[in-house]
N, C-alpha and C positions, 0 to 999 in steps of 0.2 A: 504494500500500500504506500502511495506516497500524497503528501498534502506539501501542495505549494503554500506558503505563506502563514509564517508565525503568529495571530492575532486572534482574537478570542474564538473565530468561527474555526480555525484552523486548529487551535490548538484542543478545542473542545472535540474537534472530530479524534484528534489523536486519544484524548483520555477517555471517550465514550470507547475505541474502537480496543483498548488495553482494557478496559471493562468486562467489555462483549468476550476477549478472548480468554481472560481468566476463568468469568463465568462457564463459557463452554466448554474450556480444556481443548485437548488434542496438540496436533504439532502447532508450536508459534508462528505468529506472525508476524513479518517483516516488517514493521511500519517507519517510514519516514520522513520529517518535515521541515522544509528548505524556508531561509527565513532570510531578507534581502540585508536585514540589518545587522549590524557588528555585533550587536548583545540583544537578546530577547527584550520587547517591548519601546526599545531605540524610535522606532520610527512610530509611535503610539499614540494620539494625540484625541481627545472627545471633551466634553464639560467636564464631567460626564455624571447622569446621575443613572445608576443602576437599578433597572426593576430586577430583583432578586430570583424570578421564579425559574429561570433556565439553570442558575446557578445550583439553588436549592436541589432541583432533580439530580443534578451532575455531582455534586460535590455537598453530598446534604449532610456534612458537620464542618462548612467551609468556614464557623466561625472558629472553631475549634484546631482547625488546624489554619490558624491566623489569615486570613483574606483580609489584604490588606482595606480596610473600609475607614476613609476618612472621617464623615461622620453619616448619622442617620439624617435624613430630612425628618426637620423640625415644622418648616412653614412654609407655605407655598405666596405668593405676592406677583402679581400680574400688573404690570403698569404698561398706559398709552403715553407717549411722548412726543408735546410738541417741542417746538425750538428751545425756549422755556419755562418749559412748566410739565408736572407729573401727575397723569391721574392716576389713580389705583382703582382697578376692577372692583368691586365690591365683594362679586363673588370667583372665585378661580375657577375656571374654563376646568371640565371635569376631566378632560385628558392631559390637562396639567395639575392636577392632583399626586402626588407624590409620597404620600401617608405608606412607610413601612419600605420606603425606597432608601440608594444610599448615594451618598456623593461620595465617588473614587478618582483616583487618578487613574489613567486608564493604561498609562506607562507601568505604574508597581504593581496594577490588577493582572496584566497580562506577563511578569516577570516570575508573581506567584503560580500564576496557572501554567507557566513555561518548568517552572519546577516540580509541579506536581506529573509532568509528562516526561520531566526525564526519570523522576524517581519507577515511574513506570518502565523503564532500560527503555524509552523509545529514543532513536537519534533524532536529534534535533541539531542542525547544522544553519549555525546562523553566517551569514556575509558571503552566503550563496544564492543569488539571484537565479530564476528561472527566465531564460530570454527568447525559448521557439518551444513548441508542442512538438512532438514527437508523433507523427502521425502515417496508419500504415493504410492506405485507400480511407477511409472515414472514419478509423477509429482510432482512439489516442493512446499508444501503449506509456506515454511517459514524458519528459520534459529534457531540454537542455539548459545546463548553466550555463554562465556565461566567462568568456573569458578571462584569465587574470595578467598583469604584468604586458598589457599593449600600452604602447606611448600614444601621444595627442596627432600623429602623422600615421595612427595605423600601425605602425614598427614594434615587433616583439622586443621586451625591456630582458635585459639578465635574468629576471625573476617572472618572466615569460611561462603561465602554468596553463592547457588549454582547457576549455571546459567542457563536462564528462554527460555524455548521454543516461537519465537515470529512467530507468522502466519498471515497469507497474502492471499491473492487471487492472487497476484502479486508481485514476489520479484525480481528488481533490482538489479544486481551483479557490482558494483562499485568499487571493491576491489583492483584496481590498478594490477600492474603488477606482472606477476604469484602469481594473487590473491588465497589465501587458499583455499579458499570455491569454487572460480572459477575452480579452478585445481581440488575438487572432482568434481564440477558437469560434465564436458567434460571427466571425467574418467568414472567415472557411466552412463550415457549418451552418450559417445562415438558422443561428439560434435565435435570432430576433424577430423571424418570419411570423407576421400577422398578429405581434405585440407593438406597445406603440415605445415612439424611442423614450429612453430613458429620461430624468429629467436632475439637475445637479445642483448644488448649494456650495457656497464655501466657506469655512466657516474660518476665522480668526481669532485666536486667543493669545492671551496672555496670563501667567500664573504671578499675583503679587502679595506681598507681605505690608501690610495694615494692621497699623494699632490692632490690638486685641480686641478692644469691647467696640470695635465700629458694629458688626454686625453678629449676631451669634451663630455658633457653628450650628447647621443644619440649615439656614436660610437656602430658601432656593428664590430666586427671580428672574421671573422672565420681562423681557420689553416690545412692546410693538410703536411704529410710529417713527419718529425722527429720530436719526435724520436722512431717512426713506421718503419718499415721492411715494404717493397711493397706489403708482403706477411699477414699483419693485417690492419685492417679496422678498420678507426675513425680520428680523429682530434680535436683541440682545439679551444674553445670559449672566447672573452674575449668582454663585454658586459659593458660600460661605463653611469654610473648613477651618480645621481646628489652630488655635492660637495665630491667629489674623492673615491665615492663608487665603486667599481669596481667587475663583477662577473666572476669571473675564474674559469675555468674546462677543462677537459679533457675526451672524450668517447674512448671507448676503445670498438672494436665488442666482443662479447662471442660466439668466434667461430676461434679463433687463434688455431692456430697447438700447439707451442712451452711449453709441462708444465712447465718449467720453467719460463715463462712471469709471469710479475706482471702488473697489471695494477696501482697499485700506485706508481712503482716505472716509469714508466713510466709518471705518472705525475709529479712526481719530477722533470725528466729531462726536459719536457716541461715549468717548470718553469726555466730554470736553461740555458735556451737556451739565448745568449746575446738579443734578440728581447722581449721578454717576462720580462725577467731580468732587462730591464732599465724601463720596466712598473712599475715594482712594488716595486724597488728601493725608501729605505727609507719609507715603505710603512709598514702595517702590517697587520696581518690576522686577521679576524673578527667572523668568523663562518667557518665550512666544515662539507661535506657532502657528502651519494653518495646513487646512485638508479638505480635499473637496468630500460630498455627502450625497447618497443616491436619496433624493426625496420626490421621484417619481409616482411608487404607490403600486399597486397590485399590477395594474395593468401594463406596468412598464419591466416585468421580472420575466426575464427572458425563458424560455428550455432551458432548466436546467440539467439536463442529463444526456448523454450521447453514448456511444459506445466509449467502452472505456475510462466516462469521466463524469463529475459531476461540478456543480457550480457549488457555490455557499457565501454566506456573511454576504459583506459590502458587495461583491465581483456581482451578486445576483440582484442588490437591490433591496436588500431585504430592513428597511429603515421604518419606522411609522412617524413620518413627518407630522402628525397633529403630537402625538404624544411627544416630539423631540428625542427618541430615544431608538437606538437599530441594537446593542451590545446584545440585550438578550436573546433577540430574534436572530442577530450571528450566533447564538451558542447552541440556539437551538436547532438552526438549518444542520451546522456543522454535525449536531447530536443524530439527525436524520439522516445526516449522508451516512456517516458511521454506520449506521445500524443497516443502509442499504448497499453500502460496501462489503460488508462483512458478511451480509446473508448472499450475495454475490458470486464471493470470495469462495467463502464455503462449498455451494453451489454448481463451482466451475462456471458459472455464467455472468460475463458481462458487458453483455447485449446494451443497447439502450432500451430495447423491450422489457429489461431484468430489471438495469434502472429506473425505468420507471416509476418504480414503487417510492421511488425520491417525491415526485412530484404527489401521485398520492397521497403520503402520509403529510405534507407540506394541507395538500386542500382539505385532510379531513383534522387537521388538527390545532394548533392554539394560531399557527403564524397567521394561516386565512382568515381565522375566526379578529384576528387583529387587524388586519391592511385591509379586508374585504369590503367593513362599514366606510373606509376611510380613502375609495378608489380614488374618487376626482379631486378630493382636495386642494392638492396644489395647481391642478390644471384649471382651478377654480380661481387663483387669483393670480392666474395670467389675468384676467380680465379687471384685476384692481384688488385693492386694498376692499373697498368695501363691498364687491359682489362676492372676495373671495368669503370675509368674513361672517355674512348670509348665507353661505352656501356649509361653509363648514358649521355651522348652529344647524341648519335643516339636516344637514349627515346625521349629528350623533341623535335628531328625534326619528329618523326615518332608515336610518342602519344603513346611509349610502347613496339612499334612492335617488336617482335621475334618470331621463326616459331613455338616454343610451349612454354610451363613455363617453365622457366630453372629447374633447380637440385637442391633442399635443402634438407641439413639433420640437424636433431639438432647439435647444436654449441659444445656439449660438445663430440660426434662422432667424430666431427673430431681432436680432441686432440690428436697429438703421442705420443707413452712408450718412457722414455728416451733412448731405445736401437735402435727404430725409427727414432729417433731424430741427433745422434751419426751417426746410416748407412749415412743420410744424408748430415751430416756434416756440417749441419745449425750453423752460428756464435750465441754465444749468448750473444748478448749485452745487453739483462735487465738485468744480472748478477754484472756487474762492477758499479753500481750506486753509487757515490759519498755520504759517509754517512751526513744524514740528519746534516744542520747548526741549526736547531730551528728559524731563523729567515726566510731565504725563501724555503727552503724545511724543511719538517717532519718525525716523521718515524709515524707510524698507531696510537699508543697508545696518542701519542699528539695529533692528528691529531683527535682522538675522544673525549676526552678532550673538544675541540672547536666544536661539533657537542651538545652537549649537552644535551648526550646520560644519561637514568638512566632508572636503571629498581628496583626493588626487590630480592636483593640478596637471600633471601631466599624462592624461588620458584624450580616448577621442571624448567629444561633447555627446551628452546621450541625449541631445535634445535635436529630432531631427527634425529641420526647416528648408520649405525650398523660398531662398532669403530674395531669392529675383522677385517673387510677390512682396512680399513687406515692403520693399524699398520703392517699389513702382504704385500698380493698382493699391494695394492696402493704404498707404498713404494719402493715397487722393481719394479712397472713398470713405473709410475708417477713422483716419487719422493715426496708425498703429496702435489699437488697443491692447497691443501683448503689454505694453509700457504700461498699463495701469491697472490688467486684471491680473496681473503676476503680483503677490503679496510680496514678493523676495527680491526684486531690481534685477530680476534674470533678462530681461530684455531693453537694450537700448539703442535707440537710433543716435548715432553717434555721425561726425562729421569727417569725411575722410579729406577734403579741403576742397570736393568739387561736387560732394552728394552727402546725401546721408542716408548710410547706409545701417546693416542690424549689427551690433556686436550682442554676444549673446554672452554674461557672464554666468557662465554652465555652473562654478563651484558655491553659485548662491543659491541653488534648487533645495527647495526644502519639500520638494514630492509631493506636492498638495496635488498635482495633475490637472489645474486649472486652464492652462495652456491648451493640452490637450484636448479639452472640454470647447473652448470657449474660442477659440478662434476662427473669425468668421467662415475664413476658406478653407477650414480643415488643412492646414499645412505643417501642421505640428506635431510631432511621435514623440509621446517622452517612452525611453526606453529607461532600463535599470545601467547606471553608471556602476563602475567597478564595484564587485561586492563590499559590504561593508560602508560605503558611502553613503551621506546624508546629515540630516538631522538625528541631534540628539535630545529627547524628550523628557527630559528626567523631570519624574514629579506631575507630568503634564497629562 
């Protein structure tokens, strides 16, 4: 068995699948899990507040054997935000109800769960990137990694080590959101046939340290409102832990009109709003970070299963964007691939017709019964702030009901040319953002600094662009939006003394896959840079 990608879906299929084999006995099973980061949970990033119930089934004395759990939610707090001034809900939206949930860091949560799989003797090989599927006519026997010790020309280094073809009967696609290897196999495979395209978010945080008694631990809050346009989807989190640790962020949908939006600049001003402002007063920042988030919804969760392979966690989508929360529903897919691997395994069969029972057990059990009331949701405030907010009040009385699936197209479709943009005569206020203080706003480049990003400067760039568009058409129709939905200063049009052309600073990628995402003409590949490269999440 092999699972790509170390993260709660992945790692939970490996401890469910060391369960499954105890329980049954017989000869062992080979199980392995490739993880792109230097150390378990490295590349880890969410609010994050944990519904307990995936855990509880998997690991049900996880208190006991210490899961690291920052604090329990205490309170739930919903507030509207104008420019300034805060209202508070009166009552909390009931899929933000949070009673008997917990606020974790999702970096220590998934370092604990990485140690409960190897005490299991499963290998767990981290700073090994999966970079091609291994496929024999249509079915996937397994994965390749990717190479070690090439220089930035292509040129094998001294320490030149090539990467090893790994096979499987069963290979687990864990790979988080618009996962590499996920994104060939549903191209090759045509996994997405007759679901509608995905839909994405990105979210930006920061971990900081504040007085103690600002807020008590267990607070949870969430924000809707400024400094969002009615006409963009998301809001702010701020997630109160113990001895004045405090987790801040911002989501921003990836499916805004305006190329000129930033989404960090937009997080700036969310911190910068007087409510937010007196939180983190005299306060400082600890860590930051960002990550895109599949908030598509049922109808956007691709085939997950083919010969040979199965999807899970983030790579399938499996998020409940009203609730803000996807970790249990990765625990739980992962819990079901396990269980449809292993009977598989067993079996001698693994067909996609074998697989199947993945999909199955997914519709007759807790995940559907979660994402199912909650289909159109987000396709619901493509059309605004307040139709979305009418439409998700009639979901949770009517379990969903609309006369058929609403309308999606991917998030980067609906981007206007700035001459679009202009006819319209759309104000643009991410433009005027107040430049960064260093002490409560940043600009990118500090801002990754504190993520504690590093790669190997002398590698090729894993970000693949065909850069004749950027410099030409994107320019004149765009105005290069890579420069401002990239949270990390990975993109700039730089002046070569007779154009301006793209320099692309590769070693600022902090793997959010926003680029990827979001670029109007699809010209964009992020692939995995040298194993071991990236962000380091600690705490986060």
């Amino acid at each position: 068995m092999l699972i790509v990608g170390g993260g709660p879906a992945g790692l939970s299929a490996a401890l469910r699948l060391a369960q499954l084999q105890k329980a049954a006995g017989g000869a062992p099973l080979s199980i392995s899990v490739l993880e792109k980061a230097r150390e378990s949970g490295a590349h880890m990033l969410s609010g994050a507040v944990l519904d307990p119930s995936s855990l509880r089934e998997l690991v049900p004395d996880f208190e006991s054997k210490g899961a690291p759990l920052a604090a329990p939610v205490r309170e739930d707090r919903v507030y509207f935000l104008t420019r300034s001034r805060t209202f508070k809900f009166p009552i909390t939206p009931p899929p933000l109800h949070n009673h008997g949930h917990y606020i974790i860091s999702l970096n220590k949560f998934v370092k604990w769960l990485a140690g409960l799989v190897e005490a299991e003797g499963i290998d767990l090989f981290t700073g090994f990137p999966g970079v091609d599927v291994l496929l024999e006519g249509d079915t996937v026997v397994g994965v390749r990694t990717g190479d070690r010790g090439i220089d930035k020309h292509g040129q094998p280094k001294a320490t030149f080590e090539p990467g090893v073809d790994i096979r499987a009967k069963v290979t687990i696609f864990a790979d988080g959101v618009r996962g590499n290897l996920t994104k060939v196999l549903m191209r090759r495979l045509q996994l997405g046939a007759g679901r509608h395209p995905q839909l994405f978010a990105l979210g930006i945080k920061e971990l900081w340290q504040v007085p103690s008694a600002r807020l008590q631990a267990g607070t949870v809050i969430h924000t809707m409102g400024y400094p969002l346009r009615f006409e963009e989807f998301g809001g702010g989190f701020i997630y109160a832990m113990e001895h004045g640790a405090i987790s801040l962020g911002f989501v921003t949908g990836l499916d805004y009109r305006d190329p000129l939006f930033d989404p960090h600049v937009a997080f700036n001003r969310f911190k910068q709003h007087p409510f937010v402002k007196a939180l983190l007063d005299g306060g400082e920042v600890v860590r930051y970070g960002a990550k895109a988030l599949p908030e598509g919804g049922w109808y956007t969760i691709p085939r997950c299963y083919a010969d040979g392979a199965l999807i899970v966690g983030d790579a399938a989508g499996f998020m409940n964007s009203m609730r803000l929360k996807g970790i249990h529903l990765a625990m739980r897919s992962g819990m079901l691939a396990a269980e449809t691997a292993f009977d598989a395994v067993r079996a001698g069969d693994s067909s996609s017709a074998r697989l199947r029972q993945f999909e199955t057990k997914i519709d007759q059990g807790p995940i559907r019964r979660e994402l199912y009331p909650m289909r159109n949701v987000h396709q619901a405030f493509g059309y605004g702030l307040l139709p979305g907010l009418a439409y998700a009040g009639l979901a949770l009385v009517t379990g969903g009901w609309w006369p058929r699936p609403m309308h999606s197209e991917p998030g980067h479709d609906r981007m206007e040319t700035l001459a679009g943009r202009r006819r319209r005569a759309v104000p643009d206020r991410m433009v005027d953002a107040a430049k960064p203080d260093r002490r409560l706003t940043f600009d990118k480049v500090t801002n990754v600094h504190y993520s504690g990003t590093r790669h190997d400067e002398n590698q090729p760039v894993h970000l693949l662009v065909h850069t004749d568009v950027c410099h030409s058409i994107c320019t004149e129709e765009y105005g290069n939006p890579c420069q401002r939905f990239c949270p990390a200063d990975v993109y700039e049009m730089v002046s070569d003394g007779s154009a301006l052309k793209l320099q692309i600073n590769a070693s600022n990628c902090v793997h959010c896959k926003t680029c990827d995402i979001m670029d109007p003409y699809q010209v964009i590949t992020w692939v995995p840079p040298e194993g071991g490269g990236g962000p380091q999440y600690d705490g986060m």
